[in-house]
C-alpha positions in Angstrom: 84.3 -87.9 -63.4 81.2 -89.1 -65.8 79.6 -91.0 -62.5 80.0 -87.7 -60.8 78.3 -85.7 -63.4 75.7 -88.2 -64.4 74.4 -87.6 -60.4 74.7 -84.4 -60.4 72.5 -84.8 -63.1 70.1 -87.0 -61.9 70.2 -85.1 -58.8 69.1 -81.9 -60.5 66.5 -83.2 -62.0 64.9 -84.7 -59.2 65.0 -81.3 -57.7 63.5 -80.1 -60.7 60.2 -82.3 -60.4 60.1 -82.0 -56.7 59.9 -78.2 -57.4 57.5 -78.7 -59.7 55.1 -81.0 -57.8 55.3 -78.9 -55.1 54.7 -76.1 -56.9 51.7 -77.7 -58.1 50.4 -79.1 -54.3 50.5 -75.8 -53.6 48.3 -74.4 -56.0 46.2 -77.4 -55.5 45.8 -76.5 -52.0 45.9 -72.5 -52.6 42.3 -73.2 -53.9 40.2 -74.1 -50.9 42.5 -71.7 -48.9 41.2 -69.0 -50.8 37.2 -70.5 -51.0 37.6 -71.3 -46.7 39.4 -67.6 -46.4 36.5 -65.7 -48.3 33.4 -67.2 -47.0 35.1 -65.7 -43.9 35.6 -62.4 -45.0 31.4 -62.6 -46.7 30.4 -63.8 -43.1 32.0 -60.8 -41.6 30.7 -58.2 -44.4 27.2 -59.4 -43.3 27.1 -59.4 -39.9 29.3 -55.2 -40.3 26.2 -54.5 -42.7 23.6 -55.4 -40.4 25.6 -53.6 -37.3 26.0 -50.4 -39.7 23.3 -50.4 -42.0 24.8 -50.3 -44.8 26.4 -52.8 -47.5 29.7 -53.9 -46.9 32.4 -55.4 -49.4 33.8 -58.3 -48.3 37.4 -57.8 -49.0 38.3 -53.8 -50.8 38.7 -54.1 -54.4 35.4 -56.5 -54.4 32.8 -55.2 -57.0 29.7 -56.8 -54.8 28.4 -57.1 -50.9 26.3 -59.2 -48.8 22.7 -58.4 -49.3 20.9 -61.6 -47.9 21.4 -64.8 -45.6 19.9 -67.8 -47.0 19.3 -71.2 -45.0 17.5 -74.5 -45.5 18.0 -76.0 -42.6 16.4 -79.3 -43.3 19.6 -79.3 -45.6 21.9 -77.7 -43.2 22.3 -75.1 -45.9 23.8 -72.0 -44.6 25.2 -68.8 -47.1 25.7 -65.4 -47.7 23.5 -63.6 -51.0 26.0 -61.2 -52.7 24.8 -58.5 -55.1 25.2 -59.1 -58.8 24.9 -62.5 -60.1 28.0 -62.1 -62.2 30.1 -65.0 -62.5 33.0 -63.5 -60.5 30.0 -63.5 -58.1 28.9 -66.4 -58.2 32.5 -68.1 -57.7 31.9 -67.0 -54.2 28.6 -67.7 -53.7 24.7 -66.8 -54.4 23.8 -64.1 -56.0 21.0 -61.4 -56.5 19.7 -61.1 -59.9 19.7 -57.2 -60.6 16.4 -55.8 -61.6 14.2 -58.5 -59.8 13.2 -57.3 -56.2 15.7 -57.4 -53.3 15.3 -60.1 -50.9 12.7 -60.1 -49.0 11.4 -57.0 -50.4 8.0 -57.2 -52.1 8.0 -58.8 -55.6 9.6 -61.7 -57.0 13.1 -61.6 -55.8 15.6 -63.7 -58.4 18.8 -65.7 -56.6 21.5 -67.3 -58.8 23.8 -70.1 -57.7 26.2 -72.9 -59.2 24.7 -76.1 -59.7 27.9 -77.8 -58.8 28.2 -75.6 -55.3 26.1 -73.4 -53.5 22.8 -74.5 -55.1 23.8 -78.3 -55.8 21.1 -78.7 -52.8 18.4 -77.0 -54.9 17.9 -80.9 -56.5 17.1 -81.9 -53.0 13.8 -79.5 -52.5 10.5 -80.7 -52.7 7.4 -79.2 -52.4 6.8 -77.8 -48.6 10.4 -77.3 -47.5 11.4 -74.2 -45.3 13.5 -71.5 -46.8 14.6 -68.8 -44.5 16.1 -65.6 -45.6 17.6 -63.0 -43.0 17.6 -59.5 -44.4 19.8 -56.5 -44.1 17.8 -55.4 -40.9 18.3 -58.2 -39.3 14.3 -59.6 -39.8 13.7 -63.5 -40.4 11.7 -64.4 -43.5 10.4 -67.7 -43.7 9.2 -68.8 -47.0 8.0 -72.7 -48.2 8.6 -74.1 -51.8 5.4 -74.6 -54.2 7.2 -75.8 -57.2 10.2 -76.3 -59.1 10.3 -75.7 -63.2 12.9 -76.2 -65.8 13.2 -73.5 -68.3 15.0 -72.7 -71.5 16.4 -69.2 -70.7 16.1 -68.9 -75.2 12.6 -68.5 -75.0 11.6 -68.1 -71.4 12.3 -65.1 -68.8 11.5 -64.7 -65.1 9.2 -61.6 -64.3 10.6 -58.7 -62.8 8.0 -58.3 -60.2 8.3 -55.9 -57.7 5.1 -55.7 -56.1 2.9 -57.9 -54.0 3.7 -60.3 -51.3 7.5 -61.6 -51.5 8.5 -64.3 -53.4 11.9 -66.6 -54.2 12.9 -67.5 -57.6 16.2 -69.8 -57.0 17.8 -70.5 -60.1 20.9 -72.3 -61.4 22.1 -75.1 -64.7 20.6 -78.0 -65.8 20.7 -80.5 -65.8 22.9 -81.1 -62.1 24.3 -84.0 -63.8 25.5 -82.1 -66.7 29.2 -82.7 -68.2 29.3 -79.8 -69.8 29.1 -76.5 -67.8 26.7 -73.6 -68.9 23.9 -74.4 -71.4 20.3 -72.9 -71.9 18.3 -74.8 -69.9 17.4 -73.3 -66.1 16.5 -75.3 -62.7 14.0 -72.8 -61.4 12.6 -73.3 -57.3 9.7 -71.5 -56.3 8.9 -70.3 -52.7 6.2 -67.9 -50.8 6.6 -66.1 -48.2 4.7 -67.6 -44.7 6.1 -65.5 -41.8 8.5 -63.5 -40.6 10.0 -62.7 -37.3 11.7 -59.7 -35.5 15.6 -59.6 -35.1 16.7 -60.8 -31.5 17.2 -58.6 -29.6 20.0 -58.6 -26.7 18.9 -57.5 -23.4 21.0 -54.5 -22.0 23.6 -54.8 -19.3 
């Protein structure tokens, strides 16, 4: 009677843990899911706000929209601007810095990103690489990088320019390397405009 209750026991308790670490894989694997699933849904809000001019949220109860594509293709970079650099913003992706110009737009226009995820590639930029930037009317904007700064966001502030020939301001943390997230010191890239190009435009049946 004990050996039957001591592995009834033991057998509960296994179950126990098994529950829990599965429990806990799939949380673990919830994660990505989620990341894989919105970058989706942003994809799709883009390519609805350039069909319908207008700005599209990407899922309903979502408090910003696609404003911007951004690529640096010598990086095989590739995302989706979203409005508000908030940080529930930024856990999706890029965002515009309200009050600076919108992208493309004359001005300086400011863009926000992680340094651990959508602008980890910003310590990869050099002087003379290609930025291009796809606005809401479907026009290309390619810009090229003159210079990269750091800042300490205590004492320093990016203009709000909103006039003159467009401009990028990419920001995010520093250092990349940092332990510790957050802090007061910006990675700032810098890049002019140098042409732009019409949408393409399918030919009709």
């Amino acid at each position: 009677m004990l050996n039957l209750l001591s592995r009834c026991l033991r057998k509960s308790v296994a179950l126990l843990f098994l529950s829990v670490a599965l429990w806990q894989i799939g949380e673990a694997a919830w994660i990505p899911a989620k990341a894989w699933l919105a970058q989706i849904l942003i994809a799709d809000a883009w390519q609805t706000a350039m069909a319908e001019d207008r700005r599209v949220p990407p899922w309903p109860w979502a408090d910003t929209a696609p404003v911007a594509r951004l690529q640096a293709p010598a990086l095989a970079v590739d995302q989706i601007v979203l409005a508000h650099a908030t940080g529930r913003t930024l856990a999706f992706g890029p965002g515009h810095l309200d009050g600076s110009a919108m992208p493309g737009d004359p001005g300086l226009s400011i863009i926000s990103g992680h340094r651990d995820t959508s602008f980890a590639f910003l310590a990869k930029l050099t002087a003379g690489t290609k930025i291009r930037l796809q606005k809401a009317d479907g026009i290309w904007l390619t810009f090229r990088v003159t210079t990269a700064s750091v800042i300490d966001q205590r004492r320093d502030s990016l203009p709000r320019a909103t006039t003159g020939a467009p401009q990028l301001a990419l920001v995010t943390c520093y250092p990349f390397d940092a332990v510790m997230p957050g802090g007061p010191l910006r990675y700032v890239v810098y890049a002019e405009l140098e042409q732009a190009r019409p949408p393409v435009r399918m030919a009709a049946d």
